[in-house]
Every structure is written in C-alpha cells, then in structure tokens.
N, CA, C and O atoms as a Tripos MOL2 file, in Angstrom:
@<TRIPOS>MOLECULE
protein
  256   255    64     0     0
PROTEIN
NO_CHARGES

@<TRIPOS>ATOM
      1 N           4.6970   -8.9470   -4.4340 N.3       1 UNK1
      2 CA          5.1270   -8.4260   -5.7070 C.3       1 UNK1
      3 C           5.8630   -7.1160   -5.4730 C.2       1 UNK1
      4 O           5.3200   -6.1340   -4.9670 O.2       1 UNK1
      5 N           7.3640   -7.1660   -5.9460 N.am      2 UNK2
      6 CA          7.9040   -5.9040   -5.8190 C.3       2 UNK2
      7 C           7.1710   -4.6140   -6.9080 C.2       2 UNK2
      8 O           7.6010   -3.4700   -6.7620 O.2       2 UNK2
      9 N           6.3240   -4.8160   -7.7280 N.am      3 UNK3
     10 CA          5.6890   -4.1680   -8.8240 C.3       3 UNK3
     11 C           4.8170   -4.4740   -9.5310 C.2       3 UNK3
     12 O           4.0740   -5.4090   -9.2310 O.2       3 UNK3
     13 N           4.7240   -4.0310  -10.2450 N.am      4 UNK4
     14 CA          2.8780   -4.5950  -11.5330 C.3       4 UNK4
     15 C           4.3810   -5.5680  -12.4010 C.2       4 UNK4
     16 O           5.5420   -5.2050  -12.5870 O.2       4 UNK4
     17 N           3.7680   -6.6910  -12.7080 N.am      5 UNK5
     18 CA          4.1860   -7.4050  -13.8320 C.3       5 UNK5
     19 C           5.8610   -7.9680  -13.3000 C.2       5 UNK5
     20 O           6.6290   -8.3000  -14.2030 O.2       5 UNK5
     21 N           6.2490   -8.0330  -12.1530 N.am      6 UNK6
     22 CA          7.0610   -8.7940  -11.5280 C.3       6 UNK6
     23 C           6.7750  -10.1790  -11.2820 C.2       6 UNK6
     24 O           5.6140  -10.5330  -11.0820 O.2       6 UNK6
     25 N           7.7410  -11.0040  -11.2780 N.am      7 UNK7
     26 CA          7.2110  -12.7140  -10.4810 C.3       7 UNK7
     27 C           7.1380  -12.7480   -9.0510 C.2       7 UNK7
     28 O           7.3810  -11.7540   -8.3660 O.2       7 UNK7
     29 N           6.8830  -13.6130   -8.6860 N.am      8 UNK8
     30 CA          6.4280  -13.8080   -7.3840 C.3       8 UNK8
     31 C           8.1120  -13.8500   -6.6770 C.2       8 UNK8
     32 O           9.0750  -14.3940   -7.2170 O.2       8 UNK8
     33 N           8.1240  -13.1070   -5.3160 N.am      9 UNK9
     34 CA          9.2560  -13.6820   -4.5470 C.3       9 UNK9
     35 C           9.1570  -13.5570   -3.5700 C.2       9 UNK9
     36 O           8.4120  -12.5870   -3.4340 O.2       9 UNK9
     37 N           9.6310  -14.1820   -1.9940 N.am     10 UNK10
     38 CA          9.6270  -14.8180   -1.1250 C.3      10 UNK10
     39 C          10.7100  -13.6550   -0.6260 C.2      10 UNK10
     40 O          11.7340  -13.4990   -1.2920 O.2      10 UNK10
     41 N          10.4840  -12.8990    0.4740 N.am     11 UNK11
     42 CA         11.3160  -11.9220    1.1360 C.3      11 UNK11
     43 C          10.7380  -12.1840    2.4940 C.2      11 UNK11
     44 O           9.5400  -12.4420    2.6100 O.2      11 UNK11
     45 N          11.5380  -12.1290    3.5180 N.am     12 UNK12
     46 CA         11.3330  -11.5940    4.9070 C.3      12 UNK12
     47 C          11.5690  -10.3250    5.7900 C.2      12 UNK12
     48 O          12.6920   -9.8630    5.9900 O.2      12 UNK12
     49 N          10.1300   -9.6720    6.4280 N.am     13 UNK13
     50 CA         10.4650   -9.0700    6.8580 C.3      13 UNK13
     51 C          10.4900   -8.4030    8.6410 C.2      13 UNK13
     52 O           9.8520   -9.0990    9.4300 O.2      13 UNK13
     53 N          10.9330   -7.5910    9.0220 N.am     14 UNK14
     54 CA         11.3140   -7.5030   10.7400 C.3      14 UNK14
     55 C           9.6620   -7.6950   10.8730 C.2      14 UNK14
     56 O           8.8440   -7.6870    9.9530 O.2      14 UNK14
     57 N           9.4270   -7.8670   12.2700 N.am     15 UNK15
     58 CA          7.8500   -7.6600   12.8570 C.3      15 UNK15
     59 C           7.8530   -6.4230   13.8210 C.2      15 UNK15
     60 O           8.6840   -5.7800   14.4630 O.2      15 UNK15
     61 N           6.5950   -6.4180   13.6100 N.am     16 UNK16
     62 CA          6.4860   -5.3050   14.6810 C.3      16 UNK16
     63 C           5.7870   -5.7870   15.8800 C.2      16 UNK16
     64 O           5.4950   -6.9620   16.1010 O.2      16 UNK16
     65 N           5.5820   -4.9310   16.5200 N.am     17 UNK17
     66 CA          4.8090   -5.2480   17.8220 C.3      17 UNK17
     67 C           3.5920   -5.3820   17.4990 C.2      17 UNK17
     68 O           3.7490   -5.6530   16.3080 O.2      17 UNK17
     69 N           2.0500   -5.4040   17.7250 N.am     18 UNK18
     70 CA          0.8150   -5.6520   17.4210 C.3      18 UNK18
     71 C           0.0170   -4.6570   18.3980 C.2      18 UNK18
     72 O           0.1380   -4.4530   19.6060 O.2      18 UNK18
     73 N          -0.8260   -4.1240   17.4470 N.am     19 UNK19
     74 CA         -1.1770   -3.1910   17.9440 C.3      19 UNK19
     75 C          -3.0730   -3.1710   18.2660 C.2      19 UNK19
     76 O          -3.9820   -3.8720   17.8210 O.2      19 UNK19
     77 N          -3.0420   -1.9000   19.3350 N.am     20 UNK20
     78 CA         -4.2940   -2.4200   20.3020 C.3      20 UNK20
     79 C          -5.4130   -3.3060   19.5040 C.2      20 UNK20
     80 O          -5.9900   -4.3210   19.8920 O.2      20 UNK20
     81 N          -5.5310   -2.6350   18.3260 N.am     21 UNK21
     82 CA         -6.8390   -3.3550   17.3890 C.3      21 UNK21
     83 C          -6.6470   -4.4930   16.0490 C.2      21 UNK21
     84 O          -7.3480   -4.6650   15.0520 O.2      21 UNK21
     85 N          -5.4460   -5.1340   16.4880 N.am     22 UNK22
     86 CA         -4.7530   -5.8460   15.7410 C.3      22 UNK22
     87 C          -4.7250   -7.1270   16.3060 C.2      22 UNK22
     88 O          -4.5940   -6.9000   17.5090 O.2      22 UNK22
     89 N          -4.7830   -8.6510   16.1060 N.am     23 UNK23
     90 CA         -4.5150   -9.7350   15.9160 C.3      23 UNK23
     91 C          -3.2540   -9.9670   14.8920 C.2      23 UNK23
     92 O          -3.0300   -9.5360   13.7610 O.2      23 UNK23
     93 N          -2.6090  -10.7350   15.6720 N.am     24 UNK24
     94 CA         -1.5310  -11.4840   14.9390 C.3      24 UNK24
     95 C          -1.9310  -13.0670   14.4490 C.2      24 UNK24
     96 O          -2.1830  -14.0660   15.1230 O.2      24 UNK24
     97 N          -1.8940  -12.9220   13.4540 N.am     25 UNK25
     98 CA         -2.0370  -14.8380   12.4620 C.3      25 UNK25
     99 C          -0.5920  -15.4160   12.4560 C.2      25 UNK25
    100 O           0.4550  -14.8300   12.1810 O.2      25 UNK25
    101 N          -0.7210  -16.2620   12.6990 N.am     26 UNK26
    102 CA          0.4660  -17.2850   12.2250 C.3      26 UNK26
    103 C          -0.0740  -18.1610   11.3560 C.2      26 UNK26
    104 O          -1.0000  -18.9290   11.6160 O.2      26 UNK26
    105 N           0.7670  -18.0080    9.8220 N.am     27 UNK27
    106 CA         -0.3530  -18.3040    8.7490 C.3      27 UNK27
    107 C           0.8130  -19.5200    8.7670 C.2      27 UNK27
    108 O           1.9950  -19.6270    9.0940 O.2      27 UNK27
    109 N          -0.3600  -20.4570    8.1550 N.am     28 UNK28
    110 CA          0.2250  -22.4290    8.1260 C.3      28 UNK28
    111 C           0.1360  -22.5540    6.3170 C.2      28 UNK28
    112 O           0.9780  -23.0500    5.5690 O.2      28 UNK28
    113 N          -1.1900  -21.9180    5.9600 N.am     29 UNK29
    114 CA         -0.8350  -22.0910    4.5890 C.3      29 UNK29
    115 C          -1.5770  -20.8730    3.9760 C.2      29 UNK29
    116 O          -2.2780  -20.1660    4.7010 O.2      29 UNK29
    117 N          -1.4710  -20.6850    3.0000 N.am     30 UNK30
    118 CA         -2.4370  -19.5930    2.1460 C.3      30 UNK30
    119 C          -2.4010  -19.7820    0.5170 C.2      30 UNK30
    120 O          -1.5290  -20.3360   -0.1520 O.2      30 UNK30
    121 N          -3.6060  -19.1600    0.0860 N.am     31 UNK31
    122 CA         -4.1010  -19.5370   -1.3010 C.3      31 UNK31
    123 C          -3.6110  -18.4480   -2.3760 C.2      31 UNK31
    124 O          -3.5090  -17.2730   -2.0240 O.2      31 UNK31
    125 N          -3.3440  -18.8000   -3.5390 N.am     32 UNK32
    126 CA         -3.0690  -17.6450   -4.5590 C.3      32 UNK32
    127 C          -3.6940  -18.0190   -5.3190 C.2      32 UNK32
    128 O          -3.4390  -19.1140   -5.8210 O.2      32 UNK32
    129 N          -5.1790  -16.9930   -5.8780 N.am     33 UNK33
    130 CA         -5.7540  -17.1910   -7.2930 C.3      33 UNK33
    131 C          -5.7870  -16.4110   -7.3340 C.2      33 UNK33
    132 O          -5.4990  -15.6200   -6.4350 O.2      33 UNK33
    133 N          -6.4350  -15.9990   -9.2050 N.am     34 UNK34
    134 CA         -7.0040  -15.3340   -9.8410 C.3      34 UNK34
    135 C          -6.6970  -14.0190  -10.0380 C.2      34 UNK34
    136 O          -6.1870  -13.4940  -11.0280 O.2      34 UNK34
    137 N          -7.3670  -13.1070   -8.1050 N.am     35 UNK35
    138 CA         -7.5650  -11.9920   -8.2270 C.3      35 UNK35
    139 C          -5.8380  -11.8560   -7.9400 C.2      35 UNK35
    140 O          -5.2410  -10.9920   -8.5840 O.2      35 UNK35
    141 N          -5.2160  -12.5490   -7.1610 N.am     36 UNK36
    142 CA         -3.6390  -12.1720   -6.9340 C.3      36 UNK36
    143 C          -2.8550  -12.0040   -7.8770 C.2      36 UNK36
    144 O          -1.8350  -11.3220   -7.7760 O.2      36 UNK36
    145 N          -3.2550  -12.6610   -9.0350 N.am     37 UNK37
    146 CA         -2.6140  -12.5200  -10.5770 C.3      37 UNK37
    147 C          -3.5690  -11.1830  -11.3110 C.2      37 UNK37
    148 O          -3.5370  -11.1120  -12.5400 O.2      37 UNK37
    149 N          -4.1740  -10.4310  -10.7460 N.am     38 UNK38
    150 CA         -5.1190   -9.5810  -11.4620 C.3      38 UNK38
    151 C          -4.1260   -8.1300  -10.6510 C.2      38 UNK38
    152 O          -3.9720   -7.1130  -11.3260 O.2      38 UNK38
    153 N          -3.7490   -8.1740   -9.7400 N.am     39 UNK39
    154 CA         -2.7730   -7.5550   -8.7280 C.3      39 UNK39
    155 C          -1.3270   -7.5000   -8.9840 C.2      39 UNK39
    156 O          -0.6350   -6.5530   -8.6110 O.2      39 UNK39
    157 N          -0.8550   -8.5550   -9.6470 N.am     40 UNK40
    158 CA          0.1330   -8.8110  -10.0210 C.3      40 UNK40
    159 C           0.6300   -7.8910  -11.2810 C.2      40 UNK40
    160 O           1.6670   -7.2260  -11.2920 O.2      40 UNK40
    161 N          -0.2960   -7.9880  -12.3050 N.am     41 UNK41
    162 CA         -0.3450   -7.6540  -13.4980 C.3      41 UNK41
    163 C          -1.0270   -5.9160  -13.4030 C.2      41 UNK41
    164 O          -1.6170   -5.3840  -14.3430 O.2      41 UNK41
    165 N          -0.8110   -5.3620  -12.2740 N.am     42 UNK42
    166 CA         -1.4890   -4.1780  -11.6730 C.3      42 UNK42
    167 C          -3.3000   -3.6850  -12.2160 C.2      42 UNK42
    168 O          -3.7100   -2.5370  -12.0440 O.2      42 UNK42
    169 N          -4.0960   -4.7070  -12.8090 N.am     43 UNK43
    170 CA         -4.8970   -4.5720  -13.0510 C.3      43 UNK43
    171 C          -6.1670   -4.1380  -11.8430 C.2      43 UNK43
    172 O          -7.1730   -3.5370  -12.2220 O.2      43 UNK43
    173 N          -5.9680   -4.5300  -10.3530 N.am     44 UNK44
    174 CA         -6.5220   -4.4770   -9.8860 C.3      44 UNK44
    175 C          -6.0830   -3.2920   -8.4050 C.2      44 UNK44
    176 O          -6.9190   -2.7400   -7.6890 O.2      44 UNK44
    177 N          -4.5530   -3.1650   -8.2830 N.am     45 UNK45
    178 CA         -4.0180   -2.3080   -8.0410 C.3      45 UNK45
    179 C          -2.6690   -1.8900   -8.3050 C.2      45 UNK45
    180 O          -1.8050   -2.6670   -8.7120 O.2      45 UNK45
    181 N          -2.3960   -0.1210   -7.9760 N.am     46 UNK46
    182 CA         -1.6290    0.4630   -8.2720 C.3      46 UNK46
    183 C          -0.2920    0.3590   -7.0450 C.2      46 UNK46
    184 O           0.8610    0.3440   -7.4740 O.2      46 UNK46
    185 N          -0.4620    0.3130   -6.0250 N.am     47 UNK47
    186 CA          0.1730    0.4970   -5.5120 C.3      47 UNK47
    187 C           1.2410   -0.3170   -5.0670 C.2      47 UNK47
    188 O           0.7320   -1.1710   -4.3410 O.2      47 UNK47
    189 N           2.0620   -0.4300   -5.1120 N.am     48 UNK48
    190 CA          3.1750   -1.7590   -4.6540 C.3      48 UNK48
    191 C           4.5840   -1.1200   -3.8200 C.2      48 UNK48
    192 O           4.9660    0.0510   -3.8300 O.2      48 UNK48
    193 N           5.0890   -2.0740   -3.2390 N.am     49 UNK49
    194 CA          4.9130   -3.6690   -2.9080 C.3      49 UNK49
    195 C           3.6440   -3.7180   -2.2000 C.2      49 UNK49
    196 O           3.0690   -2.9930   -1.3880 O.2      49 UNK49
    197 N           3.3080   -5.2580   -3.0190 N.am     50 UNK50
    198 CA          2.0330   -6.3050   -2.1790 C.3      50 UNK50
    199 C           2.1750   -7.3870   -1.8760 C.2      50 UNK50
    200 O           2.9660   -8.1070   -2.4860 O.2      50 UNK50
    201 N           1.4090   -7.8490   -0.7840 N.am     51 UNK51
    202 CA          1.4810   -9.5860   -0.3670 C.3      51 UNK51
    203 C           0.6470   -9.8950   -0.8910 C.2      51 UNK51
    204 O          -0.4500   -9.3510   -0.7670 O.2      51 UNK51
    205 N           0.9830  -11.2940   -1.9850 N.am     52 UNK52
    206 CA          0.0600  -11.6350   -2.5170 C.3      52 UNK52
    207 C          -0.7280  -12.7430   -1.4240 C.2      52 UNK52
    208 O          -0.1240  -12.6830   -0.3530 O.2      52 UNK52
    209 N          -1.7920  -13.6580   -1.3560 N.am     53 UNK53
    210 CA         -2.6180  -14.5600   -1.0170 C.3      53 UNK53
    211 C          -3.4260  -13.4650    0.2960 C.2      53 UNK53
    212 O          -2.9190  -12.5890    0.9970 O.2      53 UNK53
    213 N          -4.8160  -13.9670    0.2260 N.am     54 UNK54
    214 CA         -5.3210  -13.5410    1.1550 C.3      54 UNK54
    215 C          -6.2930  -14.8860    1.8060 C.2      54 UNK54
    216 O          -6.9160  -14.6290    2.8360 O.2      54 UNK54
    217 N          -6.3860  -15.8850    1.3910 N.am     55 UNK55
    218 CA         -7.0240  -16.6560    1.5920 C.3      55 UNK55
    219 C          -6.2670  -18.0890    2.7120 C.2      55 UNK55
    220 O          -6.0780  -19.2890    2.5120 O.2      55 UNK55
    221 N          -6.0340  -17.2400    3.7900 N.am     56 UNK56
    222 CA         -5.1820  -17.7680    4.4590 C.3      56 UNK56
    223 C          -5.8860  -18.9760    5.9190 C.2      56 UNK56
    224 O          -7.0280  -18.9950    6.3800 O.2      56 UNK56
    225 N          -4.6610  -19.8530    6.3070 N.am     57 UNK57
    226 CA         -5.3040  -20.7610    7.4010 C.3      57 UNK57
    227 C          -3.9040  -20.5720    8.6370 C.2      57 UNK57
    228 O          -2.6970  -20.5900    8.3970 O.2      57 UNK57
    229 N          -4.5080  -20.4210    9.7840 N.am     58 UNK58
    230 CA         -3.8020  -20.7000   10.6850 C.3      58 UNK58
    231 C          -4.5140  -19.7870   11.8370 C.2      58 UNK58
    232 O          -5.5880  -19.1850   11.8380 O.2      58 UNK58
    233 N          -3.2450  -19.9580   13.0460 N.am     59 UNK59
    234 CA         -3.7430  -19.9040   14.1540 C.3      59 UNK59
    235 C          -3.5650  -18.3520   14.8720 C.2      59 UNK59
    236 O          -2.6990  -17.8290   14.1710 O.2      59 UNK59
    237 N          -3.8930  -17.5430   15.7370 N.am     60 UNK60
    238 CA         -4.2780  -16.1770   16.2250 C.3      60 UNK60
    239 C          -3.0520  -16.9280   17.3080 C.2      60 UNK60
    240 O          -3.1100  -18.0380   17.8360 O.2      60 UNK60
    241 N          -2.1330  -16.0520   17.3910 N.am     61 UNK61
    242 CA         -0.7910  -16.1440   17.7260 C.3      61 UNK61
    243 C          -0.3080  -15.2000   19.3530 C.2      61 UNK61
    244 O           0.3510  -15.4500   20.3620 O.2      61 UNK61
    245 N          -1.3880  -13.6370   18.6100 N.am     62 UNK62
    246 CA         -0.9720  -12.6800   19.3050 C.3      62 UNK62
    247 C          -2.3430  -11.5340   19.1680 C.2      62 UNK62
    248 O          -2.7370  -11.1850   18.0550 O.2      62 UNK62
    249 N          -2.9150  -11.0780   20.3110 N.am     63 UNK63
    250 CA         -3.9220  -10.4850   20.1280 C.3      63 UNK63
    251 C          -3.6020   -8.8320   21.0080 C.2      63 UNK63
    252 O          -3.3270   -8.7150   22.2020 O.2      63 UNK63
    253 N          -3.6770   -8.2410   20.4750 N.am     64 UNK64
    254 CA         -3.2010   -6.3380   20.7120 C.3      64 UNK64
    255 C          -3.9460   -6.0440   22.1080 C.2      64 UNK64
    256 O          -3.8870   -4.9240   22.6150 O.2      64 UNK64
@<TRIPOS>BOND
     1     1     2 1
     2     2     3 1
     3     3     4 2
     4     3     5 am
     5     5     6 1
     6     6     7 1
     7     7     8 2
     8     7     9 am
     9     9    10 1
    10    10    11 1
    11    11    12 2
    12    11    13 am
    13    13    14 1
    14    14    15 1
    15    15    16 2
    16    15    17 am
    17    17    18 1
    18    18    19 1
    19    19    20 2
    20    19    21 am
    21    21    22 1
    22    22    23 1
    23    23    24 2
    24    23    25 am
    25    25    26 1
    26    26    27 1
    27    27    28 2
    28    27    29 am
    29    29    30 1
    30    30    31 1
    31    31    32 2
    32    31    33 am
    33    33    34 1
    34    34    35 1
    35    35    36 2
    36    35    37 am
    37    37    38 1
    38    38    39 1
    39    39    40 2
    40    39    41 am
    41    41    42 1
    42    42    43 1
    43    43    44 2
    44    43    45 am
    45    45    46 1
    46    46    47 1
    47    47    48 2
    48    47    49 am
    49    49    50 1
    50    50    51 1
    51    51    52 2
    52    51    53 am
    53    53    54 1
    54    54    55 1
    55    55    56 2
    56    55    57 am
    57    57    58 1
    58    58    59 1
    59    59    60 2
    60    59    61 am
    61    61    62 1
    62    62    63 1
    63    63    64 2
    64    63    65 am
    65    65    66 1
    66    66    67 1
    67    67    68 2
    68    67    69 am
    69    69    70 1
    70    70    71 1
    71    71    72 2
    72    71    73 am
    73    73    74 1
    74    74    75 1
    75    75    76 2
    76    75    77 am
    77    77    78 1
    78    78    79 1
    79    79    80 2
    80    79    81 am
    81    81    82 1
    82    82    83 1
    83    83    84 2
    84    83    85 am
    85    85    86 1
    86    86    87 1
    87    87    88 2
    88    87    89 am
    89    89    90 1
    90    90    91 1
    91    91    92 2
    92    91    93 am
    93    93    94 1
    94    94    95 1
    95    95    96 2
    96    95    97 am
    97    97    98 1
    98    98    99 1
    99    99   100 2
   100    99   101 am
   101   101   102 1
   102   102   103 1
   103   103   104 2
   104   103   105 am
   105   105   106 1
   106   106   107 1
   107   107   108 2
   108   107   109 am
   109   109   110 1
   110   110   111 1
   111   111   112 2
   112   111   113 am
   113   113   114 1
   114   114   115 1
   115   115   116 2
   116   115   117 am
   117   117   118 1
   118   118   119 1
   119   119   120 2
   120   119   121 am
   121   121   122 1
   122   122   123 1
   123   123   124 2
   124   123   125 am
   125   125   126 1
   126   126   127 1
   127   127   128 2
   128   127   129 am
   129   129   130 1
   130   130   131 1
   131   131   132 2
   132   131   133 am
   133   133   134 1
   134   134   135 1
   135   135   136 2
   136   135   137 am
   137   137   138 1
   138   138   139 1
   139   139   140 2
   140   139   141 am
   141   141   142 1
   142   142   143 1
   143   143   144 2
   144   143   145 am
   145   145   146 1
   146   146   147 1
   147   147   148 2
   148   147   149 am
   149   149   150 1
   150   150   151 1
   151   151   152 2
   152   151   153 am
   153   153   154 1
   154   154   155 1
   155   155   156 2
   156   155   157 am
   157   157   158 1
   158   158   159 1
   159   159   160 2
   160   159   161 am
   161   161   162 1
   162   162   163 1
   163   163   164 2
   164   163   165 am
   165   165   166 1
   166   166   167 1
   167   167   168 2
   168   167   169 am
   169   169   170 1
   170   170   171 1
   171   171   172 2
   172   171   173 am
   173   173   174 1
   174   174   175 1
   175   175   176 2
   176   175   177 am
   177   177   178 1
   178   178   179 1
   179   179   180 2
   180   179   181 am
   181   181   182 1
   182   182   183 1
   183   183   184 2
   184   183   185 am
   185   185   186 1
   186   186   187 1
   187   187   188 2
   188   187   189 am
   189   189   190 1
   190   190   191 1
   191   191   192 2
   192   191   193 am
   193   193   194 1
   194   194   195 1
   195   195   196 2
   196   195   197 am
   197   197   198 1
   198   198   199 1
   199   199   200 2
   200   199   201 am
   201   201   202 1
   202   202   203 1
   203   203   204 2
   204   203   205 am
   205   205   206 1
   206   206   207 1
   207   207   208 2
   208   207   209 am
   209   209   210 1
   210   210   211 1
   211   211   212 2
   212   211   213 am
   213   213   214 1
   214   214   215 1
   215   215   216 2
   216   215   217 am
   217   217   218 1
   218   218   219 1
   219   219   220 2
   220   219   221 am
   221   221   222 1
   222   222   223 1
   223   223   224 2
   224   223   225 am
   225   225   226 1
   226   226   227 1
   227   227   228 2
   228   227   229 am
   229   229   230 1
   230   230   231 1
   231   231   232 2
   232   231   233 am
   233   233   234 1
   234   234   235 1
   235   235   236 2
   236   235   237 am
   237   237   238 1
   238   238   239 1
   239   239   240 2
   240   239   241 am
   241   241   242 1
   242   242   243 1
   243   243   244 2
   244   243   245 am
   245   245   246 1
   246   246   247 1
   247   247   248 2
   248   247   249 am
   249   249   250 1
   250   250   251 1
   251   251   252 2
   252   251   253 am
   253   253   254 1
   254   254   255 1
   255   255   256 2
@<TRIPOS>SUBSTRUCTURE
     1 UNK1         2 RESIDUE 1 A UNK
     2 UNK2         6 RESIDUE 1 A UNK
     3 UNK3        10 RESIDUE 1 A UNK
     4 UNK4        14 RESIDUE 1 A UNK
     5 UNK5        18 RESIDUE 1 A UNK
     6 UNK6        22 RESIDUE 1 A UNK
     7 UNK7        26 RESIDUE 1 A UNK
     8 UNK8        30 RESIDUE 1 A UNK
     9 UNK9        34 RESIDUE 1 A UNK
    10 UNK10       38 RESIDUE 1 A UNK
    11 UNK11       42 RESIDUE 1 A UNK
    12 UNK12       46 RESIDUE 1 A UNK
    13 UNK13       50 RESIDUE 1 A UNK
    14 UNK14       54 RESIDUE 1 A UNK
    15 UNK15       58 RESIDUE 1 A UNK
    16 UNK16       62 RESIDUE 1 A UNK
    17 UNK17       66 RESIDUE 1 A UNK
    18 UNK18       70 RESIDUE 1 A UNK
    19 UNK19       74 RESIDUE 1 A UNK
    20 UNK20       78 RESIDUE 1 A UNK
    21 UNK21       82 RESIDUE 1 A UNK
    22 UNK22       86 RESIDUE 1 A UNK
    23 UNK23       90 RESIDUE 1 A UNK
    24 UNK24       94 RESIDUE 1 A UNK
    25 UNK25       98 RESIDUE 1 A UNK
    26 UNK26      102 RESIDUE 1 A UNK
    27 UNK27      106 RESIDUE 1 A UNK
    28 UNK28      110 RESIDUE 1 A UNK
    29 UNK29      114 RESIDUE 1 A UNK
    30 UNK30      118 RESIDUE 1 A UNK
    31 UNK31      122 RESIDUE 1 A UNK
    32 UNK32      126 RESIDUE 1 A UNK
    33 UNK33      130 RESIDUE 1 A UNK
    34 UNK34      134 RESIDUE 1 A UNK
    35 UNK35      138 RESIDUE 1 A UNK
    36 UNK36      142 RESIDUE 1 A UNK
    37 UNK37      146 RESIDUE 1 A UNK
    38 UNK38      150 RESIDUE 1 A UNK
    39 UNK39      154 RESIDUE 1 A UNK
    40 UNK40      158 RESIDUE 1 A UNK
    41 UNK41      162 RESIDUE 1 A UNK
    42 UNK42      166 RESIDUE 1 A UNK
    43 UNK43      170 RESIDUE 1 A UNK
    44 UNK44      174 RESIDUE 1 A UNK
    45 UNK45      178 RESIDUE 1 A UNK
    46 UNK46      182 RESIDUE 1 A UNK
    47 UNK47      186 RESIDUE 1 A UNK
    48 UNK48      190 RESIDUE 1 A UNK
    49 UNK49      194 RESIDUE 1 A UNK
    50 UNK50      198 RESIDUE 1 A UNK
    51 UNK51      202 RESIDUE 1 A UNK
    52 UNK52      206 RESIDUE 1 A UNK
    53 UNK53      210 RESIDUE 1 A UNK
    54 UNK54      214 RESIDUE 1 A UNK
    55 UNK55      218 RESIDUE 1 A UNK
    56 UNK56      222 RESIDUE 1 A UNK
    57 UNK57      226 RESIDUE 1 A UNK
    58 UNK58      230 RESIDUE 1 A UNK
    59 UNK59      234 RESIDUE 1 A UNK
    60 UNK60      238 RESIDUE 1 A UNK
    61 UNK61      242 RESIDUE 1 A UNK
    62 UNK62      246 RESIDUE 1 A UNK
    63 UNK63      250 RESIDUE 1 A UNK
    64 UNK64      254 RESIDUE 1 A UNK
C-alpha cells in the first residue's frame, strides 16, 4: 500500500544483499486477510508504504 486507504498495487523492487541475521524467502504464494485490510485502511498502522500479506509459503533461498 502506497498509503492508508489506497488499492492494492504490485511494484518491484532492487534487492539487497542479506544480511548476517537475515534469511531470504522466496515466497511461492501468500495470504491477504482481514488484518491487511485493517492496515490498508490505516487502522492498524500509520506508517506507509507497506507489504501487504504476511502469511506466506515458500522456500529459504538465501541464509546471511
């Protein structure tokens, strides 16, 4: 979400390197409920931009 009360959009961005206490995911799919629309609508936070879904599946790609 570029903001509170924006629609959803699909941007890419550069990567970085991964760092010592960091795992890299290579996400295959991920979930959007509820609380991501509670985020959206900045009810649950202020701060933006956010990635919405956290309820993600896939595989550990890259480990720091």
């Amino acid at each position: 979400f570029p903001a509170a009360n924006e629609p959803f959009s699909v941007i890419e961005l550069p990567m970085r390197a991964v760092r010592p206490d960091e795992v890299l995911i290579r996400v295959y799919a991920s979930g959007v409920c509820f609380g991501d629309h509670a985020v959206q609508v900045g009810a649950l936070c202020k701060a933006f931009p956010r990635v919405a879904g956290h309820e993600v599946v896939g595989r550990i790609a890259a480990v720091g």
